[in-house]
BAKEPA-13353 format. One line per field, with one value per residue (C-alpha): residue in one letter; x, y, z. Coordinates in steps of 0.5 Angstrom, whole numbers, plus 500, padded with zeros to 3 digits. Each point is the difference from the previous one (the first is absolute). Example, Ala and Ser with C-alpha at 12.3 -4.5 7.8 and 13.67 -1.06 7.14 Angstrom:
BEGIN
rest	[A:S]
east	[525:502]
north	[491:507]
up	[516:498]
% end
This chain:
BEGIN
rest	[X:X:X:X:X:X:X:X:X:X:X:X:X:X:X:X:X:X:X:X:X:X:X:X:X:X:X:X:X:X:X:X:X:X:X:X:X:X:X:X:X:X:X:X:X:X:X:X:X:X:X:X:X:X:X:X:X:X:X:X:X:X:X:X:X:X:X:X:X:X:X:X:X:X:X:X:X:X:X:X:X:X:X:X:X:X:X:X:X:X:X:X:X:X:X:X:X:X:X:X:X:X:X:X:X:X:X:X:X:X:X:X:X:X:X:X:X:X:X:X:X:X:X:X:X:X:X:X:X:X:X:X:X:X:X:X:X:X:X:X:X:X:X:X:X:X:X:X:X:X:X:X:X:X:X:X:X:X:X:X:X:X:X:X:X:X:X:X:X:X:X:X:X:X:X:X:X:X:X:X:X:X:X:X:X:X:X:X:X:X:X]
east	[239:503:499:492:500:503:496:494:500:502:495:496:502:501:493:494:502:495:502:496:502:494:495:504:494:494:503:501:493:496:503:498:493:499:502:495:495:503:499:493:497:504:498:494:495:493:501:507:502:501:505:505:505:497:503:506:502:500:503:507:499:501:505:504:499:502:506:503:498:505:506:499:500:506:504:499:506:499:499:500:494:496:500:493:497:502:498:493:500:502:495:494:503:500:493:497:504:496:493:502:501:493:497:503:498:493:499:503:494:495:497:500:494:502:499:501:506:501:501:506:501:496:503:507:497:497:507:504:494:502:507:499:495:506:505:494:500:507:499:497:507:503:496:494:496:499:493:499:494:502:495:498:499:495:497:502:498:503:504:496:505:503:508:503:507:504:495:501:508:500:495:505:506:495:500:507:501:495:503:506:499:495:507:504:494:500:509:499:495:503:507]
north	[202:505:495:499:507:500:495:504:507:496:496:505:505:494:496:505:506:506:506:506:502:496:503:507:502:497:503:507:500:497:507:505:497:500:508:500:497:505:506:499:499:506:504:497:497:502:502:501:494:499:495:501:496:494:502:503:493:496:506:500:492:500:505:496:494:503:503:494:496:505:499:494:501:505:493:495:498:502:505:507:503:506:506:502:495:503:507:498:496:506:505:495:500:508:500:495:505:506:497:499:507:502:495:502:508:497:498:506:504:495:506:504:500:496:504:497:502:506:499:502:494:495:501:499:493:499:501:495:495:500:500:494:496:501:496:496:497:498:494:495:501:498:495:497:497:507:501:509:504:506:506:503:508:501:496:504:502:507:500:499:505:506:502:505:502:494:494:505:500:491:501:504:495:493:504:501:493:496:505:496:493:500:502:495:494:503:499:492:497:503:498]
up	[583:495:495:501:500:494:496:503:497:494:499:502:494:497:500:503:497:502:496:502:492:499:506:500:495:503:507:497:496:507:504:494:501:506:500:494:505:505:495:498:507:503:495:494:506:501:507:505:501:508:501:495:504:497:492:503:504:494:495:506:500:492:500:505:496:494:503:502:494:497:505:499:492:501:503:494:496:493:494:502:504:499:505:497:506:505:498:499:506:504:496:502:508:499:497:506:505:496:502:506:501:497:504:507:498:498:507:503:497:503:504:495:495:494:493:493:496:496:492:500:505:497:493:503:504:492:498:505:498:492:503:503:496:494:504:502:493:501:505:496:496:508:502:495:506:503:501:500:501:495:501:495:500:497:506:506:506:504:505:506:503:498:502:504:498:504:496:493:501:502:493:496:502:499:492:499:503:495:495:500:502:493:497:503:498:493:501:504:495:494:502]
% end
């Protein structure tokens, strides 16, 4: 038995190897979209979205998956692995929690009557947006097949809400996290 067990896990390594080194990127790159998507219809649509669980079950599943590609990663023998994984898969579970709070606060208000964001508002969300769409523009690099439907700013809609003081501090911390996840993909597609 022992020996069985043995030539199996050999065999396995040995013959179908599946190294999530390889999926680790296209993973990663499929999570960051899908918050993208999440993003732009939270935020850029021409009118609220009502049912936004179905953009926030795909972003957790996608965070889920990557997660754990990169357990799975961390545990392959070989050449020295780069933390920088990590860092931007927690970043983008921390974006998709941000959302989710905007939206439960969203529905929270729905008695009351709904007003259109302020411009300091709406150029904070333009703001968040060019952070976005400059990390966008490094998924290709992780996977080539992936298909992105970037949002041009010259194009876009106002927010279908405005935001009260919890939303604006989820924003303020949604700002901060995209800050550093554009600097950790310009650190994992550079090194």
């Amino acid at each position: 038995t022992a020996g069985g067990a043995f030539l199996a896990i050999v065999s396995g390594f040995a013959l179908l190897p599946t190294w999530d080194k390889k999926w680790l990127p296209s993973h990663l790159a499929s999570a960051i979209n899908c918050n993208y998507e999440y993003f732009k219809s939270t935020f850029f649509s021409p009118a609220r979205i009502t049912n936004w669980t179905r953009l926030k079950s795909p972003a957790e599943s996608k965070n889920s998956d990557v997660f754990d590609s990169f357990n799975r990663y961390i545990n392959e023998p070989g050449k020295e692995k780069t933390e920088l994984y990590y860092s931007i898969i927690t970043t983008n579970v921390r974006i998709t929690r941000n959302l989710n709070n905007i939206n439960l606060e969203q529905d929270e208000k729905r008695t009351e009557q709904v007003l259109p964001p302020t411009k300091k508002q709406q150029n904070r969300l333009n703001e968040c947006l060019g952070h976005y769409n400059e990390i966008i523009h490094y998924l290709p690099v992780l996977n080539p097949g992936i298909h992105i439907k970037i949002m041009d700013s010259d194009n876009l809609f106002s927010s279908p809400f405005a935001l009260n003081d919890a939303q604006l501090l989820s924003l303020e911390k949604l700002i901060i996290e995209l800050k550093s996840m554009k600097g950790d993909m310009e650190g994992l597609v550079s090194g």
